[in-house]
C-alpha positions as CSV (number, residue, x, y, z in Angstrom):
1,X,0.0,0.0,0.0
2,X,1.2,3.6,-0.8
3,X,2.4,6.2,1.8
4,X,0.0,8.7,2.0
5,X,1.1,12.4,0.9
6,X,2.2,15.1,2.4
7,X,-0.1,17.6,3.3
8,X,2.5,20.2,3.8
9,X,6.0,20.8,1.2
10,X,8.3,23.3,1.3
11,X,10.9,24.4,-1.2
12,X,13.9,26.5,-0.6
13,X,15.7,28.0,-3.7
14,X,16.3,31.7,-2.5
15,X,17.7,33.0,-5.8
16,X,19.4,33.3,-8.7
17,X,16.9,33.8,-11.6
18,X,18.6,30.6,-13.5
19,X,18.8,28.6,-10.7
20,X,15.4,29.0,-9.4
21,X,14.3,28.2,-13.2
22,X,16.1,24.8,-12.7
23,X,14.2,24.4,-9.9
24,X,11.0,24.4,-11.8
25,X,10.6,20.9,-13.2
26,X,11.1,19.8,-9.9
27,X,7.5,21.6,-8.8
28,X,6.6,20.0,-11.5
29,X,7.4,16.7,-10.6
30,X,6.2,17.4,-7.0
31,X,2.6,18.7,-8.3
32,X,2.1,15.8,-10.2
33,X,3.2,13.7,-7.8
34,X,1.3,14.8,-4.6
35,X,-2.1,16.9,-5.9
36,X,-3.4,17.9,-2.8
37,X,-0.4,18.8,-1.0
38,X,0.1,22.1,-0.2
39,X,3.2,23.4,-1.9
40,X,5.1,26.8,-0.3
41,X,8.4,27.9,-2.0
42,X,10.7,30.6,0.3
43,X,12.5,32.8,-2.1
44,X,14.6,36.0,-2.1
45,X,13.1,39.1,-3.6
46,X,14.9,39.7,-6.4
47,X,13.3,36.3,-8.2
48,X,9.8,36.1,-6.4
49,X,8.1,37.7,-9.2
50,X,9.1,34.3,-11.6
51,X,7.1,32.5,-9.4
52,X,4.3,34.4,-9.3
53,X,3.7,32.5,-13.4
54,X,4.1,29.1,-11.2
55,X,0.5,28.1,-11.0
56,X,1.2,25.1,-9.2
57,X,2.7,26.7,-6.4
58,X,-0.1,27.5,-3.3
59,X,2.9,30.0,-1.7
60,X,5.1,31.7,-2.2
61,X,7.1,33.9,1.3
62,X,9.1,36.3,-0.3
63,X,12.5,37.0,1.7
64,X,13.3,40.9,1.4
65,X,16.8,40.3,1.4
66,X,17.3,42.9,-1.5
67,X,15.3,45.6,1.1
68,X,16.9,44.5,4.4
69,X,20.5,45.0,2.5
70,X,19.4,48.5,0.8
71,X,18.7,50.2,4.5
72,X,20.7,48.2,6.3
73,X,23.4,51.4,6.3
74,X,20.9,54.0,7.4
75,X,18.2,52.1,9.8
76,X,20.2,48.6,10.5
77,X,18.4,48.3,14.1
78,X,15.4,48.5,12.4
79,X,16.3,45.9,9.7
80,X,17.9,43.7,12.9
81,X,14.5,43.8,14.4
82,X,12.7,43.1,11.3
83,X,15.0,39.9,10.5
84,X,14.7,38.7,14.1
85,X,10.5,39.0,13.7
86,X,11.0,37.2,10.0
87,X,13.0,34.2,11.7
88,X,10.9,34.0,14.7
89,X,7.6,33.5,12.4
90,X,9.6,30.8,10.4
91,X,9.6,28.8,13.6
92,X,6.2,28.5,13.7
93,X,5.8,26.9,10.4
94,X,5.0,23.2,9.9
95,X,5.8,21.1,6.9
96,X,5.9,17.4,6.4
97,X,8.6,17.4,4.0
98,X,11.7,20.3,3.4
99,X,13.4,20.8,0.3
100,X,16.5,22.9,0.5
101,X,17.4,23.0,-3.6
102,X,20.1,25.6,-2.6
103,X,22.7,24.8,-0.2
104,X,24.7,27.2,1.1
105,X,24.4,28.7,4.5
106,X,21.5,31.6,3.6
107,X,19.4,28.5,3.0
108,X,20.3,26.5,6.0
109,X,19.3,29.5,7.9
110,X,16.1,29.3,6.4
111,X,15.7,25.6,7.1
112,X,16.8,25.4,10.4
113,X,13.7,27.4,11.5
114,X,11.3,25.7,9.5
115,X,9.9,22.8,11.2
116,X,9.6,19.3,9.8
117,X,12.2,16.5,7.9
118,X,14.8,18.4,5.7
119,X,16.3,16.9,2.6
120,X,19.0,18.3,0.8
121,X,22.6,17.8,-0.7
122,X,25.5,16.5,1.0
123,X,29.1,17.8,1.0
124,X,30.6,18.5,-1.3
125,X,27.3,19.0,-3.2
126,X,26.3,22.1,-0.5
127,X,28.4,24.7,0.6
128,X,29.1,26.5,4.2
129,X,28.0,23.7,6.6
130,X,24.6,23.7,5.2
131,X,24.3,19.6,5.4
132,X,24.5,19.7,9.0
133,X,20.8,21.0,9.1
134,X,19.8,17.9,7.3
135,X,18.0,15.0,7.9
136,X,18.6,13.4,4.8
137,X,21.6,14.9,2.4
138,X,21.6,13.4,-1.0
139,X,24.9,12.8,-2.8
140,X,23.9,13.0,-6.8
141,X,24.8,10.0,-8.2
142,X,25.7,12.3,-11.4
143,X,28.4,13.8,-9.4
144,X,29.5,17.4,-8.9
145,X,30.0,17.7,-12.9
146,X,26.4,16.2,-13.8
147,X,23.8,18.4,-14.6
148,X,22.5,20.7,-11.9
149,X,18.5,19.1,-13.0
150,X,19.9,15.7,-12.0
151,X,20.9,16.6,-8.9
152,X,17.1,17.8,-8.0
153,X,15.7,14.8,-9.8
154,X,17.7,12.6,-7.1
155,X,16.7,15.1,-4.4
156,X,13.2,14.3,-5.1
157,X,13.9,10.6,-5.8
158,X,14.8,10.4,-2.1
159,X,11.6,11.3,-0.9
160,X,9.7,8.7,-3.5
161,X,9.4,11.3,-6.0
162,X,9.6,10.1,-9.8
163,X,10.9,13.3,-12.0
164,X,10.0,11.9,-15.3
165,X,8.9,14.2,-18.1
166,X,8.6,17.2,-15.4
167,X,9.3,20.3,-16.9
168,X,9.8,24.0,-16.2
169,X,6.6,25.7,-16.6
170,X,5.6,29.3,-16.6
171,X,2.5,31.5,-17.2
172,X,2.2,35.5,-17.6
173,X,-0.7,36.9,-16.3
174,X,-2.8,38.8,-18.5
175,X,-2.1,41.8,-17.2
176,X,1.7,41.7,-17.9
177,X,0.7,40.6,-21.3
178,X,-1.1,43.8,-22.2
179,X,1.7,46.4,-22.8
180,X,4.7,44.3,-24.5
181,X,1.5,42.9,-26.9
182,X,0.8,46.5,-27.9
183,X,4.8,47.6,-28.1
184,X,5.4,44.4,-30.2
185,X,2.2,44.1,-32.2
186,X,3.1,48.0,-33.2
187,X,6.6,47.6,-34.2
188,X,7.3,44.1,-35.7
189,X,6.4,42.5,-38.4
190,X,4.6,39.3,-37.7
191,X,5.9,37.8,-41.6
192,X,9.4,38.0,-40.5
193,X,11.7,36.0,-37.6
194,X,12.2,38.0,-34.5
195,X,15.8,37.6,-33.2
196,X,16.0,38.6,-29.1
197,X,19.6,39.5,-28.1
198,X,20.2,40.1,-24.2
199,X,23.9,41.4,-23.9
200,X,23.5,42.3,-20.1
201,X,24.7,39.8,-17.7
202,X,25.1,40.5,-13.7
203,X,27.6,41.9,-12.0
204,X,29.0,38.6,-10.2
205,X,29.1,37.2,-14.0
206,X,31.0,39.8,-15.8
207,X,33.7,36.8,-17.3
208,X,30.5,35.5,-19.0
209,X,29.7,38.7,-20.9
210,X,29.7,38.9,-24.8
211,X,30.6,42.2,-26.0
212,X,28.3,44.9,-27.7
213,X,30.4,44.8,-30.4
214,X,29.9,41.2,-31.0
215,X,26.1,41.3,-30.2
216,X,26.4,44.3,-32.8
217,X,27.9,42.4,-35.5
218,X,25.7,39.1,-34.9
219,X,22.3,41.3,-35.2
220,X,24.0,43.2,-38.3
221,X,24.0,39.4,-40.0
222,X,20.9,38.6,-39.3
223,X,19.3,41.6,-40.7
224,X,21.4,41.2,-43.7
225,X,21.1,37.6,-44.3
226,X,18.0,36.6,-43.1
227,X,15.5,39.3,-43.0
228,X,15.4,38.8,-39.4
229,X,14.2,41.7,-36.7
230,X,16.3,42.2,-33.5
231,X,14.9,42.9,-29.8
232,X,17.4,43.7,-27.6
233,X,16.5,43.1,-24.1
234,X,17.6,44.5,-20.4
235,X,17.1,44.5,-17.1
236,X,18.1,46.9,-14.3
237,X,20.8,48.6,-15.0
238,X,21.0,47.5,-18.5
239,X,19.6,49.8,-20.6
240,X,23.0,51.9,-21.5
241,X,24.5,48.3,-22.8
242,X,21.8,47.5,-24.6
243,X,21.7,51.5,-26.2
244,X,25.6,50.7,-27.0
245,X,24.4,47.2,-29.4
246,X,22.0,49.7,-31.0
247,X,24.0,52.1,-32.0
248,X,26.9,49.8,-33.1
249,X,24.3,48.4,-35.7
250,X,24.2,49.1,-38.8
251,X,20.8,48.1,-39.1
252,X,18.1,48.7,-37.4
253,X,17.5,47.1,-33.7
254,X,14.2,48.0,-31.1
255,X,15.0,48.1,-27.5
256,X,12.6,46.1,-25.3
257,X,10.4,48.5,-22.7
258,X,11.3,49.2,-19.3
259,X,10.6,45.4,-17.4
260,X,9.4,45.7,-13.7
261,X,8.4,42.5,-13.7
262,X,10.4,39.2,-14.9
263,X,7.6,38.0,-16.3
264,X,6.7,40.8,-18.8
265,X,10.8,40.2,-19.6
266,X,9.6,36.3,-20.1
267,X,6.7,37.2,-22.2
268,X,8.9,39.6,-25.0
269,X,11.1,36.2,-24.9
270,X,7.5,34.2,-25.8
271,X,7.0,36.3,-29.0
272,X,10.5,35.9,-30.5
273,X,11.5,32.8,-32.6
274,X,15.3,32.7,-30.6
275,X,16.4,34.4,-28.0
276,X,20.4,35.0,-27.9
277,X,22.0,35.1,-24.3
278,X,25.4,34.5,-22.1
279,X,24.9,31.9,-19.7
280,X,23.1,34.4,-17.2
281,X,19.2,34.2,-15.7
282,X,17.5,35.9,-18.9
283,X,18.6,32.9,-20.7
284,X,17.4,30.6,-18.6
285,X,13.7,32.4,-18.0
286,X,13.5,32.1,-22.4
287,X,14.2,28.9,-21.8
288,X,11.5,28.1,-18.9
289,X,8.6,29.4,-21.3
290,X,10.1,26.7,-24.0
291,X,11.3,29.4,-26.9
292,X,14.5,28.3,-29.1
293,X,17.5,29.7,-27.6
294,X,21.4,30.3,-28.2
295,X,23.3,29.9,-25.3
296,X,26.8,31.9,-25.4
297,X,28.6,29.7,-23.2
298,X,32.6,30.4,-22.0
299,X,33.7,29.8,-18.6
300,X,31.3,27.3,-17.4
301,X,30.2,23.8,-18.4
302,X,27.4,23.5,-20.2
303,X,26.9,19.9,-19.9
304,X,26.5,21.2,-15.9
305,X,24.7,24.2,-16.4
306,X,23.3,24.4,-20.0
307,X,19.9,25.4,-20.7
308,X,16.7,23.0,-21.2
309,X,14.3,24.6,-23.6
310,X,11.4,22.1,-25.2
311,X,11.9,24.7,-28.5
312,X,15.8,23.8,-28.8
313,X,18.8,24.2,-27.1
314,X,22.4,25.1,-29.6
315,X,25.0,26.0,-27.6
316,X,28.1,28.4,-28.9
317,X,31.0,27.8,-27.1
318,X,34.8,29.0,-28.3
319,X,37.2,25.9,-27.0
320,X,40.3,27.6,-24.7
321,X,42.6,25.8,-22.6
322,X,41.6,27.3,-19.6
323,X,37.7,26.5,-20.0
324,X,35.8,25.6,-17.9
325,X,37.5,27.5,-14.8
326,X,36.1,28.2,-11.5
327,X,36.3,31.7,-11.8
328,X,34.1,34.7,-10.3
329,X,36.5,37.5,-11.9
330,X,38.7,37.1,-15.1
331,X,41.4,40.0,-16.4
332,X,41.0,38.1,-20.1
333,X,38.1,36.2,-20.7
334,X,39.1,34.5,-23.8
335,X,36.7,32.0,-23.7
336,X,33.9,34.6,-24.7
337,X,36.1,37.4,-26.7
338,X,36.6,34.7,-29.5
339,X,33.5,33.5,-29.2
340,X,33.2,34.7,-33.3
341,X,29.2,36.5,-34.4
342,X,29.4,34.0,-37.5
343,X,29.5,30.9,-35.5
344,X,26.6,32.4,-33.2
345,X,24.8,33.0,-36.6
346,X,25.2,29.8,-37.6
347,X,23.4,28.4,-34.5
348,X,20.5,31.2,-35.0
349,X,20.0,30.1,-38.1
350,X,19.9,26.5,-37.2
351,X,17.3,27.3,-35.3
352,X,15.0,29.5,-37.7
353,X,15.1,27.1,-40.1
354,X,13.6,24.6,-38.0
355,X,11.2,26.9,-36.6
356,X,10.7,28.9,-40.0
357,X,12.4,27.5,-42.9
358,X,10.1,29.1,-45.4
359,X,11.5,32.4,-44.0
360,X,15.3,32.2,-43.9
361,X,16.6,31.3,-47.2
362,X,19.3,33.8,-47.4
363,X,18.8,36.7,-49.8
C-alpha cells in the first residue's frame, strides 16, 4: 500500500533567476506527484516575481533580502529587528517534507527554522556547513560535474518522488501581457523571424559577458542575411548596454520596454523565434517558457549548467585551454572574446530554419 502524501512541502531556492528556473521541473514533478499537498516555496526578492507565473505553487514567502540590505546602512536596528521578527515566524511553520534546492548557509538559515524533515545535498554538493541541518543529504549519483536538474531529480527521488517528463513551466498573467502585446504588435512585423539579443549579464558574471560589439555584429548578419528583426532586451541597470548594441548596428535594432516584472521580460522572450543570451538568468527564463535559444557559453560547463528549452537548445561555445574554470572574476576572458558572431549566426540560423524555414533562405 502507498504512503500517504504530504499535506504540507516546502521548497527552498532563494535565488538566482537561473537557478530558481532549474528548480521548476522539480515543482513540477512534485505537483504531479502529490495533488493535494500544499506546496510553499521561500524565495529572495529579487526572483519572487518568476514565481508568481508558477501556477502550481499554493505559496510563495518572499524574503526581502534585497530591502533589508538596501537600509541596512541607514536604519540597521530597524532591519535587525525586522530579520529577528521574520526568523521568529519561520519557527512557527509546519511542513511534512523540506526541500533545501540551494545549499549554502543563507538556506540552512532558512531551514533550520522551519519545522519538519529536511532533505537536501550532501558535501561537497552544499556549501558553508549547510548539510549539518539535514536529515537526509543526498549525494547526486551524477556527481559534482552532472547536470544541476539531476541533482534535483535525485533530491526528489529520495523522498519517493519520480521526476520523469517534469518540466519547467511558466505563465504571464494577462495583465503583464497587455503592454509588450501592444509595443510588439506595433513595431514588428509578424511575416518576418524575430531575433532577441540580451547582452546584459550581472555583476557577479562579468567573465560571462559577450561584448556589444559582438552582439552588434551578430544582429547586423541577421538583418542582412535573413530578414530577421532584432529585440534587444535588459534589465536593471541595462539599458546603456543594450543603447551601446543599438548604435553599433548598422541596421536597425528595437530596444525592449522598461521590465518591472520578470515575467513581462519572459513574455517579450514568448514572441520571438530565438532568444540569444550568455549563460546568465534571462537565458534561462527564455528557456523556462520553452522558446529556441542560443546559449553563449565560455567559462562554465554547459553539460553542468546548460539550458533546457522544449523549442531547442544550440549552444556556442569557443574551446580555450583554460575553460571551464572556477572563476568569479577574469582579467582576459578568452573564452567569450573569441566566441566569433558568424558561428553564433550559424546556430540562429539553425534554429529558424527549424522553426521557420520558409522564412530564412538567405537573400
Amino acid at each position: 500500500m502507498s504512503s500517504p502524501s504530504p499535506r504540507n512541502v516546502a521548497l527552498v531556492r532563494l535565488g538566482a533567476i537561473g537557478d530558481v528556473v532549474r528548480v521548476l521541473p522539480a515543482l513540477d514533478a512534485l505537483r504531479r506527484a502529490w495533488p493535494d499537498s500544499r506546496l510553499t516555496w521561500f524565495v529572495e526578492d529579487a526572483s519572487a516575481s518568476l514565481l508568481e507565473g508558477a501556477w502550481q505553487l499554493d505559496e510563495l514567502v518572499v524574503i526581502p533580502r534585497s530591502a533589508w540590505r538596501g537600509r541596512f546602512a541607514s536604519h540597521g536596528l530597524g532591519v535587525l529587528h525586522e530579520l529577528r521578527a521574520f526568523y521568529s515566524r519561520l519557527a512557527r511553520r509546519r511542513f511534512d517534507l523540506v526541500f533545501d534546492f540551494h545549499g549554502n548557509l543563507r538556506s540552512a538559515l532558512v531551514v533550520n527554522r522551519l519545522r519538519g524533515k529536511k532533505l537536501g545535498f550532501a558535501r561537497p554538493f552544499s556549501k558553508e556547513g549547510s548539510a549539518a541541518m539535514l536529515d537526509v543529504a543526498v549525494r547526486p549519483r551524477c556527481g559534482l560535474l552532472g547536470h544541476k536538474l539531476g541533482w534535483n531529480e535525485e533530491l526528489l527521488a529520495a523522498a519517493g518522488v519520480d521526476s520523469t517528463g517534469a518540466q519547467a513551466r511558466l505563465r504571464v498573467p494577462p495583465r503583464l501581457c497587455v503592454g509588450v502585446d501592444e509595443h510588439c504588435e506595433a513595431i514588428f512585423d509578424a511575416g518576418r523571424p524575430l531575433v532577441a539579443c540580451h547582452p546584459g549579464v550581472s555583476l557577479f558574471a562579468l567573465l560571462k559577458a559577450w561584448s556589444p560589439r559582438q552582439f552588434a555584429e551578430l544582429g547586423d548578419m541577421l538583418v542582412a542575411r535573413l530578414g530577421a528583426q532584432i529585440l534587444l532586451s535588459w534589465g536593471p541597470g541595462e539599458e546603456d548596454l543594450a543603447r551601446e548594441v543599438q548604435a553599433a548596428m548598422g541596421q536597425r535594432a528595437v530596444l525592449t520596454r522598461r521590465t518591472r516584472h520578470l515575467l513581462e521580460l519572459g513574455r517579450y522572450f514568448e514572441r520571438a523565434d530565438v532568444v540569444v543570451a550568455a549563460d546568465t538568468g534571462p537565458l534561462h527564463l527564455a528557456a523556462a517558457f520553452g522558446r529556441p535559444v542560443v546559449a553563449l557559453f565560455g567559462p562554465k560547463d554547459p553539460a553542468k549548467y546548460g539550458p533546457v528549452s522544449a523549442g531547442g537548445v544550440r549552444v556556442a561555445r569557443e574551446p580555450v585551454h583554460c575553460s571551464p574554470c572556477t572563476l568569479r572574476r577574469c582579467p582576459d576572458n578568452i573564452c567569450m572574446q573569441r566566441l566569433r558572431p558568424a558561428a553564433v549566426y550559424e546556430a540562429v540560423a539553425e534554429l529558424l530554419g527549424e522553426r521557420r524555414p520558409a522564412l530564412v533562405a538567405e537573400t
